[in-house]
BAROKE-32762 format. One record per residue: residue number from 0; residue in one letter; x, y, z of N, C-alpha, C, CB in turn. Coordinates in Angstrom, 2 decimals. Glycine has a CB too. Layout:
N
NODE   resi   resn       nc1       nc2       nc3      cac1      cac2      cac3       cc1       cc2       cc3      cbc1      cbc2      cbc3
NODE    NUM      A         X         Y         Z         X         Y         Z         X         Y         Z         X         Y         Z
...
//
This chain:
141
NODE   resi   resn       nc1       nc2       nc3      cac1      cac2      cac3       cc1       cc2       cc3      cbc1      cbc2      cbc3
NODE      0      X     17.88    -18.87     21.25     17.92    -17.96     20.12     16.80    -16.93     20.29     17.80    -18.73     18.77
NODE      1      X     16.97    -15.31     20.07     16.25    -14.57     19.87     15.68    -14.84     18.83     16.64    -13.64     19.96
NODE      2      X     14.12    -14.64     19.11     12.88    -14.90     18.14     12.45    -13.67     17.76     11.67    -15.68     18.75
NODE      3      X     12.60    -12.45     18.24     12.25    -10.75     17.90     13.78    -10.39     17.17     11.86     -9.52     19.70
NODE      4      X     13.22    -10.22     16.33     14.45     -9.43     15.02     14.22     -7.89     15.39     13.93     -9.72     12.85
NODE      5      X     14.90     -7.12     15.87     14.71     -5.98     15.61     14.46     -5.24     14.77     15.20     -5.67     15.84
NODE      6      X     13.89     -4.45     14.16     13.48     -4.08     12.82     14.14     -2.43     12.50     11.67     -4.17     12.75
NODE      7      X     15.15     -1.96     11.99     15.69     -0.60     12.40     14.24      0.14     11.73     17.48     -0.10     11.63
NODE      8      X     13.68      0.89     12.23     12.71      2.05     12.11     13.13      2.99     11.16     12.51      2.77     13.36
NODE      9      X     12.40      3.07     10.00     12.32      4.32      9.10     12.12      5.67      8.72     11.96      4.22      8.71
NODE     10      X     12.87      6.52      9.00     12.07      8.04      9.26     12.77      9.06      8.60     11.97      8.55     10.86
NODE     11      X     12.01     10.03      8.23     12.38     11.14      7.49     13.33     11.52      8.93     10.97     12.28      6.83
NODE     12      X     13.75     12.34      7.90     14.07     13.24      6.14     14.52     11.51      5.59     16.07     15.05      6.00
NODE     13      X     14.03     11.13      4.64     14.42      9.85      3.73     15.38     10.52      2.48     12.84      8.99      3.01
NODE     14      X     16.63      9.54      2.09     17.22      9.82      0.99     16.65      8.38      0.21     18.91     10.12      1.20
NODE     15      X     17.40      8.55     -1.07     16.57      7.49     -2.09     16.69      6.03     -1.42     17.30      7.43     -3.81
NODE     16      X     17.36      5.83     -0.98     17.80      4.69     -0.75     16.59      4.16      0.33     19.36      4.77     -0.26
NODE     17      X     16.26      5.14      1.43     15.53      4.90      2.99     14.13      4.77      1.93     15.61      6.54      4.60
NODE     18      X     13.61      5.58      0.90     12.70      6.13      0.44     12.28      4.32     -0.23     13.10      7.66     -0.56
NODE     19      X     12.93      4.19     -0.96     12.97      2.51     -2.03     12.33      1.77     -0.67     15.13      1.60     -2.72
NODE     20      X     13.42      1.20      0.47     13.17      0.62      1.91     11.68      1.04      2.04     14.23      1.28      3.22
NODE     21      X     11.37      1.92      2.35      9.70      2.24      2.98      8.97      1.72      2.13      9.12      3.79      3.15
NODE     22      X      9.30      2.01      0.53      8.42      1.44     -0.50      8.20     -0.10     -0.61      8.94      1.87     -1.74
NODE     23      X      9.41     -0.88     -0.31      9.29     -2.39     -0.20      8.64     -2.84      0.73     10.36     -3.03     -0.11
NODE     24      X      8.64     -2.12      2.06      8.48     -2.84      3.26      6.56     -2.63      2.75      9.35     -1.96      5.04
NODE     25      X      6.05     -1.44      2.23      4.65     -1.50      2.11      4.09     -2.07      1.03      4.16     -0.37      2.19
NODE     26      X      5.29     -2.71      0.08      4.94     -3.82     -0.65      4.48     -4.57     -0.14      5.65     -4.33     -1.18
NODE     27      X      5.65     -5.32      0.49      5.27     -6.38      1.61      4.74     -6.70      1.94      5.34     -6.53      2.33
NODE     28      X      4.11     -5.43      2.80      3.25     -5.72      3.92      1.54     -5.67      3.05      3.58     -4.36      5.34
NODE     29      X      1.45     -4.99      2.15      0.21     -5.08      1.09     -0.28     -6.28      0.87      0.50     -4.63     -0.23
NODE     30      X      1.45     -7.18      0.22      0.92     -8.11     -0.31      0.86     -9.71      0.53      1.58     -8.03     -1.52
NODE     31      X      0.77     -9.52      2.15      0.64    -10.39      2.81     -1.27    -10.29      2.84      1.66    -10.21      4.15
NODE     32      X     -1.72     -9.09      3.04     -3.22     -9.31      2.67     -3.29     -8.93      4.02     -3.94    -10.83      2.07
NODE     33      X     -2.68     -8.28      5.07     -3.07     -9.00      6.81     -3.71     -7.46      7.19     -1.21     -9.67      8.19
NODE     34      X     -5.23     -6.84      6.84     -5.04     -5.48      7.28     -4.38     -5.23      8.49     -6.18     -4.88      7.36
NODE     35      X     -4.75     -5.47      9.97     -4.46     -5.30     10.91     -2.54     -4.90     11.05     -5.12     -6.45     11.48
NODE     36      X     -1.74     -5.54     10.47     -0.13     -5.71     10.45     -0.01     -4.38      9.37      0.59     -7.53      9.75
NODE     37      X     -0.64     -4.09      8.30     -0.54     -3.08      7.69     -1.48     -1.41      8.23     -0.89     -3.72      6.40
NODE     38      X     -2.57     -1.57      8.84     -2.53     -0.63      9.65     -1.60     -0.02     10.79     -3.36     -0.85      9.98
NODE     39      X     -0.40     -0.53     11.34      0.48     -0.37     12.09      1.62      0.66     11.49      0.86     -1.65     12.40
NODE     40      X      1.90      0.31     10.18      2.06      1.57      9.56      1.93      2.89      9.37      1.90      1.50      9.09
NODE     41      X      0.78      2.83      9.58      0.03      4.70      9.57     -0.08      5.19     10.70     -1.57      4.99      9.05
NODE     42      X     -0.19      6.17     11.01     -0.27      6.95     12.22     -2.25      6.77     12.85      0.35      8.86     11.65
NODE     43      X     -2.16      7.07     13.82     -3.65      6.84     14.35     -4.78      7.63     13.59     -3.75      7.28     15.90
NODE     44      X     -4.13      8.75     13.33     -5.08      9.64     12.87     -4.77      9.80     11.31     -5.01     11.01     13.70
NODE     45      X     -4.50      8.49     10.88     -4.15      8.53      9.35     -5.04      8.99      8.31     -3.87      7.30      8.94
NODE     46      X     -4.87      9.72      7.39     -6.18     10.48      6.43     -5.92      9.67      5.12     -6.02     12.49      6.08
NODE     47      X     -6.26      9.07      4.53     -6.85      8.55      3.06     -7.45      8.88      2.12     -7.43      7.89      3.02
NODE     48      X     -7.42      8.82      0.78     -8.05      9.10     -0.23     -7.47      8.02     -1.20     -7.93     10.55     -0.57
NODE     49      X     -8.75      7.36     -1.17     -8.71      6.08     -1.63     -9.56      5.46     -3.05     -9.12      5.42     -0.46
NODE     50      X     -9.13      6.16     -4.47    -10.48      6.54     -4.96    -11.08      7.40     -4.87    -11.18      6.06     -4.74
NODE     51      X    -12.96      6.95     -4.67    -13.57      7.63     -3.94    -13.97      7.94     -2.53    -14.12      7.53     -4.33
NODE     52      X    -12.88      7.09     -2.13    -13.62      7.04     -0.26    -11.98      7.71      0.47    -14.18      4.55      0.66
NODE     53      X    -12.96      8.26      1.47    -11.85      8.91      2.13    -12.10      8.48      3.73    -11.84     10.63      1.83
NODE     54      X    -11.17      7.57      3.73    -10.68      6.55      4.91     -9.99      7.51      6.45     -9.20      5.42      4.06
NODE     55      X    -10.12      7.67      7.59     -9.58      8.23      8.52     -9.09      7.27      9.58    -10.40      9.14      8.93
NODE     56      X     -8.10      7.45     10.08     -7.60      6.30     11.40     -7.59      4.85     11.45     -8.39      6.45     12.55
NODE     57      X     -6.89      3.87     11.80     -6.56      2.80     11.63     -7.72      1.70     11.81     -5.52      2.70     12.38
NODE     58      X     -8.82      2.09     12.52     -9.80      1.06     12.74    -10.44      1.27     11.07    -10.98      1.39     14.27
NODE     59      X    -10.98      2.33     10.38    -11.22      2.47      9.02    -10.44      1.51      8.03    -10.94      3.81      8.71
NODE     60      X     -9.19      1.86      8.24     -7.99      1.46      7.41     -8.05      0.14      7.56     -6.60      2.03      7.80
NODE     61      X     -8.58     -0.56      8.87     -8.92     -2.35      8.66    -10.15     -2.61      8.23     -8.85     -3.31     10.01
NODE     62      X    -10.82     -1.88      8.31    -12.20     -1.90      7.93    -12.20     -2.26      6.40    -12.93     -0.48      8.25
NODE     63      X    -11.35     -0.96      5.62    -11.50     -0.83      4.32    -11.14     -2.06      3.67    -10.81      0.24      3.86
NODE     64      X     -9.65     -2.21      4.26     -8.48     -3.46      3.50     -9.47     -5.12      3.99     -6.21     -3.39      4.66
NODE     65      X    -10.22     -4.75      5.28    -11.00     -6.60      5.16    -12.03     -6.08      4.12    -12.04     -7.53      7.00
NODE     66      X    -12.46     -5.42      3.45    -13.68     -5.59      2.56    -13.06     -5.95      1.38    -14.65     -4.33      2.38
NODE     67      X    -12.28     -4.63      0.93    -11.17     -4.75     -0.32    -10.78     -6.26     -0.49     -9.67     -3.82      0.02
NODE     68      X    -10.30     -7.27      0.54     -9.64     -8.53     -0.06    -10.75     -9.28      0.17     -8.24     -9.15      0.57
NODE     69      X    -11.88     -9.25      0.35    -13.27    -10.43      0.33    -14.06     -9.55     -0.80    -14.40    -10.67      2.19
NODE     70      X    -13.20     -9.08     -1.82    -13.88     -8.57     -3.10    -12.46     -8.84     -4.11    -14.54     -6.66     -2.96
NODE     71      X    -11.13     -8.43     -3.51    -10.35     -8.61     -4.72     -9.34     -9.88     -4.28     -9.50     -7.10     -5.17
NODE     72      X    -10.03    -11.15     -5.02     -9.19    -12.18     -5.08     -8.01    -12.34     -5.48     -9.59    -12.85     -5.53
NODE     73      X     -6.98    -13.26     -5.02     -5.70    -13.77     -5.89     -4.82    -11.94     -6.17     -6.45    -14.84     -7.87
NODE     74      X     -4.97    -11.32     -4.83     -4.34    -10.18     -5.03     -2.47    -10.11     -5.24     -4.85     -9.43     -3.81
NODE     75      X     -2.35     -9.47     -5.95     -0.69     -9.27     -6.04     -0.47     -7.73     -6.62      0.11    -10.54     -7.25
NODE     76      X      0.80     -7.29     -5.68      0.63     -5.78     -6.30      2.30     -5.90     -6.06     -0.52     -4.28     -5.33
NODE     77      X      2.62     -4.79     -7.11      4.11     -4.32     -7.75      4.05     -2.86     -7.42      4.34     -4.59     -9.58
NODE     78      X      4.85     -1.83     -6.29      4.84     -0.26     -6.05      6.75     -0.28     -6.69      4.38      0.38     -3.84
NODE     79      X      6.88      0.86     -7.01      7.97      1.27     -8.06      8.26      2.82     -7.14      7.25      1.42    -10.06
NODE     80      X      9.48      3.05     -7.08      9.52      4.41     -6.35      9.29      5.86     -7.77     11.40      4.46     -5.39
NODE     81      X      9.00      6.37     -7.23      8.95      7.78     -8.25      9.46      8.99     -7.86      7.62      8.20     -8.60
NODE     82      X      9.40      9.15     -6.87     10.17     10.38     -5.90      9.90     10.88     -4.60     10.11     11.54     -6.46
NODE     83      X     10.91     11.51     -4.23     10.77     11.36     -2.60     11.15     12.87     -2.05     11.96     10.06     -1.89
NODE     84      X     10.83     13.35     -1.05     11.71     14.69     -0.62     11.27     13.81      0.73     11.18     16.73     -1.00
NODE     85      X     11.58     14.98      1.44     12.43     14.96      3.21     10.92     13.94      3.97     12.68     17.42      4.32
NODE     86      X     10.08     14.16      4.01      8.80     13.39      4.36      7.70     13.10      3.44      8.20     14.01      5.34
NODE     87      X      8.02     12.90      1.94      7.03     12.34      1.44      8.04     11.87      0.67      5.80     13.01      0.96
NODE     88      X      6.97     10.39      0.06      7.47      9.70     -0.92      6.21      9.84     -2.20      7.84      8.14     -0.31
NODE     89      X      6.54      9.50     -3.21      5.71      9.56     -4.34      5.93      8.37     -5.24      5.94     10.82     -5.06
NODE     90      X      4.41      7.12     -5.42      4.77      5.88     -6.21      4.53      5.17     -7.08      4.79      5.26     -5.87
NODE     91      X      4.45      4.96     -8.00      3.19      4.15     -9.20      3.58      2.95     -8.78      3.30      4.31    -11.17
NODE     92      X      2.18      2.07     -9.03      2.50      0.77     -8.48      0.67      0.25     -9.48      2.74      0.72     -6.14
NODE     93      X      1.24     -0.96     -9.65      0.34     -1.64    -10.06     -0.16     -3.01     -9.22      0.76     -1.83    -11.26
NODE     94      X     -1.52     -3.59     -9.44     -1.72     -5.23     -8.87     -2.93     -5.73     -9.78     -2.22     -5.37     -6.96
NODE     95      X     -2.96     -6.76     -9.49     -3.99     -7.21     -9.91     -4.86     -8.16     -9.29     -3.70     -7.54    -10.82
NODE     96      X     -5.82     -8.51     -9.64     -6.85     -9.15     -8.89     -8.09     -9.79     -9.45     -7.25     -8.28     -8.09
NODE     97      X     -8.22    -10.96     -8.94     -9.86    -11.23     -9.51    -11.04    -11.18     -8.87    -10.07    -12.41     -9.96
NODE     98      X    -12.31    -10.62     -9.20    -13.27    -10.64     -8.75    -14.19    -12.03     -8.48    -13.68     -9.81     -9.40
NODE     99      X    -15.01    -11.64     -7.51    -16.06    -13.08     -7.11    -16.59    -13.74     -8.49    -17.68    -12.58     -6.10
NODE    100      X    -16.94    -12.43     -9.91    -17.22    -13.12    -10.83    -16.38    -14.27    -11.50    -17.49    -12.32    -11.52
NODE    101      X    -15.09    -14.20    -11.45    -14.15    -14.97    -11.94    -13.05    -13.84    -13.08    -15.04    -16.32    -12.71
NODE    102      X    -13.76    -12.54    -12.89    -13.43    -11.68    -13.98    -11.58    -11.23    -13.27    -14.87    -10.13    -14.15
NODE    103      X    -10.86    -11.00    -14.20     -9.87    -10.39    -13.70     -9.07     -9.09    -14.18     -9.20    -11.25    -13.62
NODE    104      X     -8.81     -8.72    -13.33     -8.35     -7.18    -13.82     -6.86     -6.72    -13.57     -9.24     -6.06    -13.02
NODE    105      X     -6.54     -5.55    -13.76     -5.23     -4.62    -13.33     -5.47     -3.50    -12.97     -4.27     -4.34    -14.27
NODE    106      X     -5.01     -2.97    -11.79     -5.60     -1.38    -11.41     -3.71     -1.32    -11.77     -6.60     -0.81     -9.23
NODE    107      X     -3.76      0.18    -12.13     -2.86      0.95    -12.22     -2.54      2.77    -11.51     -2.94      0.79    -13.46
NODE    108      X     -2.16      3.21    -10.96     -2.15      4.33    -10.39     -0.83      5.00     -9.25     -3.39      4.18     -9.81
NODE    109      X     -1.21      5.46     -8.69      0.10      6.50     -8.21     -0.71      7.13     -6.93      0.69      7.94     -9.59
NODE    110      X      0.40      7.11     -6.12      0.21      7.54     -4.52      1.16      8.26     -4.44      0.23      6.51     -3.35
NODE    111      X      0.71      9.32     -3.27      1.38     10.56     -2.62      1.05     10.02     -1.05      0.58     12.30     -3.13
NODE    112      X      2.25      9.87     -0.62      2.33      9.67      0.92      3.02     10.52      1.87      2.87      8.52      1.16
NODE    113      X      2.58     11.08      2.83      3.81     11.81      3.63      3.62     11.40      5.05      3.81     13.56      3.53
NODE    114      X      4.52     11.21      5.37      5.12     10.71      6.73      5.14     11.45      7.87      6.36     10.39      6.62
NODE    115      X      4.86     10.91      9.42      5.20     11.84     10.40      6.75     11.63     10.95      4.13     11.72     11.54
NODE    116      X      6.96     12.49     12.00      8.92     12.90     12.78      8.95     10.53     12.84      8.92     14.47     15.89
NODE    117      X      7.83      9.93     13.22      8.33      8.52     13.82      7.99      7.80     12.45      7.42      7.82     15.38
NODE    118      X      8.00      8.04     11.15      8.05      7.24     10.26      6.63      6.61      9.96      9.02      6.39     10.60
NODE    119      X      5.80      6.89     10.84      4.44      6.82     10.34      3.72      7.60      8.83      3.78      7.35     11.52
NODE    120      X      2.60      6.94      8.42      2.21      7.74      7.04      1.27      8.53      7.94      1.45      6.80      5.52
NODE    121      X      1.09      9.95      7.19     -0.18     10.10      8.21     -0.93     10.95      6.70      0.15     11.29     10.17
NODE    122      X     -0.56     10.49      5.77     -1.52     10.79      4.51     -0.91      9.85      3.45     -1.52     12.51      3.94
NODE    123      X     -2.46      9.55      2.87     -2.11      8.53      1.60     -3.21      9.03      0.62     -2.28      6.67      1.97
NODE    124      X     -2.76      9.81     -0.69     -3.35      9.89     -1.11     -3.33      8.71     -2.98     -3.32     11.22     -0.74
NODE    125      X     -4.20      8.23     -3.34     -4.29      7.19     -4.10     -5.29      7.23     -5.32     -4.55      6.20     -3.27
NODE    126      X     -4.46      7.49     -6.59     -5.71      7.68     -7.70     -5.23      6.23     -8.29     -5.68      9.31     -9.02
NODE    127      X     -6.56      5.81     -8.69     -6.41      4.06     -9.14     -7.05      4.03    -10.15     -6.98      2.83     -8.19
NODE    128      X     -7.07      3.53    -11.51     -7.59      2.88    -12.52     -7.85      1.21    -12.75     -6.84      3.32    -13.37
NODE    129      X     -8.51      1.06    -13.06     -8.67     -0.85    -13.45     -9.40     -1.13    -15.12    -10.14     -1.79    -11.98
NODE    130      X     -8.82     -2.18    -14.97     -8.55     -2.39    -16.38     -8.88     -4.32    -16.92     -6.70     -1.82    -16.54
NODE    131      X     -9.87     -4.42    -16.88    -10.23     -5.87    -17.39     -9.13     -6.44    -17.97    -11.34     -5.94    -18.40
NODE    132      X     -8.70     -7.99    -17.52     -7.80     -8.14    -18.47     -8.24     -9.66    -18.28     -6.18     -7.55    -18.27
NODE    133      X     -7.51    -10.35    -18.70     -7.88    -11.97    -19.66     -6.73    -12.79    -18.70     -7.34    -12.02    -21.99
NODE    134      X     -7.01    -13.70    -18.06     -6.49    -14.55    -16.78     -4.74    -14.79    -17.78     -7.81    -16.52    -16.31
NODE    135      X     -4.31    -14.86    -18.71     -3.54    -15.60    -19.52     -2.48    -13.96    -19.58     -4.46    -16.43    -21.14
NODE    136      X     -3.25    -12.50    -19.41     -2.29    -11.32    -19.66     -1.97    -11.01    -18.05     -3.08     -9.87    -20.62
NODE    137      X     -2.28    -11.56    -17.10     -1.14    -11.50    -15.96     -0.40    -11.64    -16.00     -0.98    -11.90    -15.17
NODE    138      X      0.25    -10.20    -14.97      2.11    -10.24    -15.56      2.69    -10.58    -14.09      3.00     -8.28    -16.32
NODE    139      X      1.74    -10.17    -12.88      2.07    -10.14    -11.54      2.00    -11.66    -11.08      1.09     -9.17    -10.74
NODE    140      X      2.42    -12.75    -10.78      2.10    -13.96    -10.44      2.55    -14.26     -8.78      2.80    -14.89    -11.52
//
């Protein structure tokens, strides 16, 4: 038995349907936690805006995501499509997470992504809010 699944490759021009697909698969791949498997996604020379930090190329992009999950515990995140044209997609997505204190929260916010010709992102831009919340008002499990 073949053990390599082929994976059909995603690429603009995206209609809603390809657009939803890209959005799940970086669900997915978010919420496995694995930076390295989710840097594979972006293009080499990927640009970020992350907050306040503005992230460049994939060694960054593992850099960022191993700090991010040895700060945000018990991570789970929900992305929702919002709109799409020929190489960008546009997404609100929420997660949540707890801190080393035991404190737990919800970030909420919306990304602008656009894609290169091979389905790579080669911009992510990301405004995020967080929001204290009480271990018992998690909705993400």
């Amino acid at each position: 038995m073949n053990k390599h699944i082929k994976v059909k490759k995603i690429v603009p021009p995206f209609s809603e349907k390809t657009a939803k697909q890209k959005i799940q698969m970086a669900e997915d791949a978010w919420n496995s936690m694995n930076p390295e498997k989710i840097s594979l996604a972006y293009s080499v020379g990927s640009e970020w805006r992350n907050r306040n930090n503005f992230i460049n190329g994939r060694k960054e992009i593992v850099d960022f995501l191993t700090e991010k999950w040895e700060n945000e515990l018990h991570y789970k995140l929900k992305k929702e499509y919002w709109a799409h044209s020929d190489n960008r997609i546009a997404v609100r997505f929420e997660y949540e997470y707890q801190d080393k204190a035991g404190q737990w929260f919800r970030a909420y916010g919306n990304e602008n992504w656009e894609f290169d010709e091979e389905g790579l992102m080669k911009k992510r831009f990301a405004s995020i809010n967080d929001l204290q919340i009480k271990e018992n008002e998690r909705k993400l499990k």
